[in-house]
C-alpha positions in Angstrom: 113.0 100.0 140.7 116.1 102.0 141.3 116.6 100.8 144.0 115.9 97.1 143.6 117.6 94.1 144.7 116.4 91.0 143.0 112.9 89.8 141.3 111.4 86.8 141.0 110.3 85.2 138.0 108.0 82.3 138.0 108.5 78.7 136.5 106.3 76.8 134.2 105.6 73.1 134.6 108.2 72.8 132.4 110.6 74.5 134.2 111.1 77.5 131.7 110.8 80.8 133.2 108.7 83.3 131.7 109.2 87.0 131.1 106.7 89.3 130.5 106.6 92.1 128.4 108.4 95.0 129.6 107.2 98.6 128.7 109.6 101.0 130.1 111.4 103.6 128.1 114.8 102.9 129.7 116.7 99.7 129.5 117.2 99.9 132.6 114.2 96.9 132.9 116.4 94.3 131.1 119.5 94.7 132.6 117.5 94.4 135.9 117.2 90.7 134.5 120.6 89.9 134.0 122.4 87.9 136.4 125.8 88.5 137.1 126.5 84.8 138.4 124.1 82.5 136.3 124.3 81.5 132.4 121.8 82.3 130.6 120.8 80.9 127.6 120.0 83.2 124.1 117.0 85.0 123.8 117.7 85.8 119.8 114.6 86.9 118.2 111.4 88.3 119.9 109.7 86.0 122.2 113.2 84.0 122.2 111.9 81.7 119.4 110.3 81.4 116.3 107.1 80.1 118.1 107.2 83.1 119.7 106.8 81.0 123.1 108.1 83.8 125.3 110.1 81.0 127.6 113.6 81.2 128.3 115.2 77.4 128.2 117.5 78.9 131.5 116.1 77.9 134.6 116.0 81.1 136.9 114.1 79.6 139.9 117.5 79.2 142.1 119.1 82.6 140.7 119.5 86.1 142.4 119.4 88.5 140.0 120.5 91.9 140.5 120.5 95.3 138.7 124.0 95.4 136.4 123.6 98.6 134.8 121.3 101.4 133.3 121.0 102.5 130.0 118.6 105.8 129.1 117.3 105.1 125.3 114.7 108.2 125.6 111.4 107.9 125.9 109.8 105.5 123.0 107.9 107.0 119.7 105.0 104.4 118.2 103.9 104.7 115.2 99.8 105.2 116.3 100.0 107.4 118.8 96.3 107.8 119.2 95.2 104.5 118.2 96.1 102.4 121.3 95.1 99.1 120.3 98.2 99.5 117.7 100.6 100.4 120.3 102.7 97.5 119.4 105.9 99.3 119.7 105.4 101.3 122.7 108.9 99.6 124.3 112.2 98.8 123.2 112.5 95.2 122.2 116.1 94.1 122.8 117.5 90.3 122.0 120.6 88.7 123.4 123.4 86.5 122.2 126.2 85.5 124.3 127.4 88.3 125.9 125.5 90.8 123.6 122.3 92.9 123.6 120.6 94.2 120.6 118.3 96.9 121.2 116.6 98.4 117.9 115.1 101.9 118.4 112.3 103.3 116.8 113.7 107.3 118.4 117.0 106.5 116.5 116.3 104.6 113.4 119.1 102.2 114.4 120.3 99.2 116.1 123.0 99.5 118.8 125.0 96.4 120.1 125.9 96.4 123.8 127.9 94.6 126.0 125.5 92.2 128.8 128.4 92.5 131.2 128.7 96.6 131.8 126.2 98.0 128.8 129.2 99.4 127.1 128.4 100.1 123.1 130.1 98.1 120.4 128.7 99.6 117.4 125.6 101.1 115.3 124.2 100.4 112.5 121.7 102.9 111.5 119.0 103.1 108.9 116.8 105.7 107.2 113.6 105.1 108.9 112.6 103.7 112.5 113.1 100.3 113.2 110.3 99.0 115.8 110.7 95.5 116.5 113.1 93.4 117.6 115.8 91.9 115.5 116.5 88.2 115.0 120.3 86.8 115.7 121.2 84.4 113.8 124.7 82.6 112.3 126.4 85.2 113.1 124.4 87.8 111.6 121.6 90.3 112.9 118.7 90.8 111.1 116.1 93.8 111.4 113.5 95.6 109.3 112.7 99.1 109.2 110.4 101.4 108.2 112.5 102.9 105.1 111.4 99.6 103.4 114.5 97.1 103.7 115.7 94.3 105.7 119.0 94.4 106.9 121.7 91.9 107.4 124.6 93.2 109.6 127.5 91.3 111.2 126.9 91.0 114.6 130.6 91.4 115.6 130.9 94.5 113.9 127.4 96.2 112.4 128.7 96.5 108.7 126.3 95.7 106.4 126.4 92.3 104.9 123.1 92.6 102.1 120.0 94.5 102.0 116.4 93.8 100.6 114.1 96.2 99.8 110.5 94.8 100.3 108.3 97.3 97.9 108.3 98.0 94.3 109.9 100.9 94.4 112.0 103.3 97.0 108.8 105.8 96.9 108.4 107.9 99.8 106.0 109.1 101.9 105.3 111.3 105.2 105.7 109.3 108.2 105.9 110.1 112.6 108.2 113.4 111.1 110.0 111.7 108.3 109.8 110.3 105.2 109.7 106.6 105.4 108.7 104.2 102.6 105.4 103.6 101.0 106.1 100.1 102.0 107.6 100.0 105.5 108.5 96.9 107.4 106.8 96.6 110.1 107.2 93.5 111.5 109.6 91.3 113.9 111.7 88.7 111.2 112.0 85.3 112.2 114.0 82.4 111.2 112.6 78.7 111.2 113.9 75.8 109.7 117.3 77.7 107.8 115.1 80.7 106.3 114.4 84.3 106.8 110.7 85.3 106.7 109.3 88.8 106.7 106.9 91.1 105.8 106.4 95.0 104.3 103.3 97.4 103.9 100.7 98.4 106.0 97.4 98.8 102.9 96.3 96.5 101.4 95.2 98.6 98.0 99.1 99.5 98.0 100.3 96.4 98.2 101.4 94.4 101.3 104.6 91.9 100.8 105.7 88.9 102.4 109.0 87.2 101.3 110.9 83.9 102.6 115.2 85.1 102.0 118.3 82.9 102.1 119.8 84.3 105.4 123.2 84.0 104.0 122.9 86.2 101.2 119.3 87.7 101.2 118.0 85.5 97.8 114.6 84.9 97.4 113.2 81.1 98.3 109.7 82.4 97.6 107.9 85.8 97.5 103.8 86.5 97.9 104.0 90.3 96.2 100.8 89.9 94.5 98.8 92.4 96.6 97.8 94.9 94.7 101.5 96.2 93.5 101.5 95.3 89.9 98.9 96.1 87.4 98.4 92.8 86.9 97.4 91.6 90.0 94.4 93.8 89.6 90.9 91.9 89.2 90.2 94.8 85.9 92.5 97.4 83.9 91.3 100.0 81.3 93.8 101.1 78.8 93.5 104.4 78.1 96.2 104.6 75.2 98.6 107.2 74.5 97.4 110.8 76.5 98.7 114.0 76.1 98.2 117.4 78.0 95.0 118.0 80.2 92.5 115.7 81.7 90.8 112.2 80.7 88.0 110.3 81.5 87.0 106.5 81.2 83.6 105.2 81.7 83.4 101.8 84.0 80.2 99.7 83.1 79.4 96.3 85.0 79.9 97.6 88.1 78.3 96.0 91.4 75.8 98.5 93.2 76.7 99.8 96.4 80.1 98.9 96.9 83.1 100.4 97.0 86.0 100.4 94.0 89.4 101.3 94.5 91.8 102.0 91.2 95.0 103.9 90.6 96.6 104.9 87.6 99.7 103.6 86.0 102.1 105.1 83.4 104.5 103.8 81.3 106.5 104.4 78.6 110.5 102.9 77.4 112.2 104.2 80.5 109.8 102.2 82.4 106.4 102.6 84.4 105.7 103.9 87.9 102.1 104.2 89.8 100.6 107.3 90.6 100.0 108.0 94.2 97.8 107.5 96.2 95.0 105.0 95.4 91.7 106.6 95.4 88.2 104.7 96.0 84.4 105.5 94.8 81.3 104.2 96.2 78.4 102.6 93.5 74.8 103.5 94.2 71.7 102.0 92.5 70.5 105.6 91.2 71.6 105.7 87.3 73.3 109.3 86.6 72.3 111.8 84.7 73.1 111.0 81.3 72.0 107.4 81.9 74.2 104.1 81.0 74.1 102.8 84.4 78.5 103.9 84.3 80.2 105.2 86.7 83.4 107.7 85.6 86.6 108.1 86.5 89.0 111.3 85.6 92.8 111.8 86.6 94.8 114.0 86.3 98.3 114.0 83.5 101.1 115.5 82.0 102.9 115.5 78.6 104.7 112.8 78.0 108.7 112.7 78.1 111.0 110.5 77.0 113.8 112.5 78.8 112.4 112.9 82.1 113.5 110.5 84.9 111.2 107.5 85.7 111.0 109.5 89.0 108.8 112.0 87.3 105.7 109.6 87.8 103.3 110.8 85.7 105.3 113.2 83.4 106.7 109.9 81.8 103.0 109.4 80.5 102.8 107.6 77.5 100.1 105.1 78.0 97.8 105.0 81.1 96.4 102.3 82.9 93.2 103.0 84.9 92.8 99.7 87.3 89.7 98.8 89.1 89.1 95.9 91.9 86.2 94.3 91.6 83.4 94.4 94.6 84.7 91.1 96.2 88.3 92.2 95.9 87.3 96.0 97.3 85.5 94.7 100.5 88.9 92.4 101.6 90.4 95.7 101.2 88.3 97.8 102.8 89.0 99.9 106.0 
């Protein structure tokens, strides 16, 4: 490919040319497509539209197109890198508009805008967690999730930030590819259809998985599905455990289904506020009563003292009242993994 002169892409029926998916870790396999001579037309989102048609509406068939420029990005990082049939972001996915690429970067935990005529840099706009899929271009604006848990909305002249949306309940962290990412990252390409914004955060389903239509122009919600398993009461059972103090509890579970699986967490919450306990833990029903008999299944976590001084951060040490929640078998086996 270095030394390439011009490709050939084929046309559909419809006389749209097609581009496959490019896997390279340089972007040196876009600017390969870009003519020096032709117009294209915008490619602003992945798979240039919100039907995710992968069809240019340009008509390449009488175009030479020859190598412009080289751009080295560094080799890409997926998130599952021994999980292959998860390899979704094992390339850069770059979107044009006018006479400027977009190339998100899952190495950088940023967005870079070049220029389509030389690959010279106009700006970045970086975030605090990797940000795998391509961005949508829109009004204006560029809009791109990442893995710290928000959207963004950044001028597409410039990069500066125009809004932000967090996705999750919270900005809790956890481990993620070397970094702390959010509980809740977005991973997931935006797209916008008919005037509005659509997206989606969280990878389990027992911690909650988030899918929100925004107002492009200002990031308000049109409508929000956030009922997955977040919020206590989206929970098929809860067991209130009242006010605990230092050491460990225990709550017996009766009416249980046999030989299925039960997720719960635990839940604290006092007047600064409430926060979940991390992570979710499961346990399996059998049809052998125990021991002591009852047919109940138990369920012990661990607490602190409560405090009404301590920061809502301190999870657990806030403990005034805890809330054991259970799925039920139906709801356990959708989330099952």
């Amino acid at each position: 490919m270095r030394h390439a002169s011009s490709i050939s892409l084929p046309t559909t029926d419809y006389g749209r040319s097609r581009v496959g998916s490019l896997a390279l870790p340089f972007l040196m396999a876009y600017a390969v497509v870009c003519a020096a001579s032709a117009a294209a037309a915008d490619w602003p989102m992945w798979r240039c539209d919100e039907k995710r048609a992968a069809a240019s509406p340009a008509d390449l068939s009488a175009t030479s197109l020859n190598l412009q420029w080289v751009r080295d990005l560094g080799e890409p990082d997926p998130a599952w890198l021994d999980q292959a049939w998860l390899r979704y972001d094992d390339s850069y996915e770059p979107v044009v508009a006018g006479s400027t690429i977009f190339v998100p970067s899952m190495v950088t935990d940023s967005v870079t805008a070049y220029a389509t005529a030389d690959g010279s840099e106009f700006w970045t706009y970086r975030t605090d967690g990797p940000v795998r899929f391509a961005p949508v271009v829109s009004g204006g604006n560029v809009y791109f999730a990442s893995d710290d848990g928000y959207l963004y909305c950044v001028s597409a002249a410039s990069g500066a930030l125009q809004w932000k949306f967090r996705a999750g309940p919270s900005d809790r962290k956890i481990l993620g590819n070397r970094r702390l990412i959010s509980a809740w990252p977005a991973r997931g390409g935006p797209v916008i259809a008919g005037g509005v914004l659509y997206f989606a955060a969280g990878i389990w389903p027992f911690e909650g998985v988030f899918v929100y239509a925004l107002n492009p122009s200002n990031g308000s919600v049109v409508w929000a599905n956030t009922g997955a398993g977040a919020a206590p009461a989206a929970w098929d059972n809860q067991i209130d455990l009242g006010v605990r103090g230092v050491g460990p509890f225990a709550a017996d579970v009766t009416g249980l289904t046999e030989n299925a699986t039960y997720y719960f967490r635990c839940y604290a919450q006092n007047s600064a506020g409430g926060a979940w306990a991390s992570p979710t833990y499961s346990f399996f029903t059998t049809d052998t009563p125990p021991p002591t008999g009852g047919g109940s299944s138990g369920i012990s976590c661990g607490a602190r003292a409560p405090s009404t001084e301590a920061p809502l951060a301190a999870a657990l040490a806030l403990l005034a009242a805890l809330v054991v929640v259970a799925r039920s078998a139906s709801a356990a086996d959708r989330s099952r993994r």
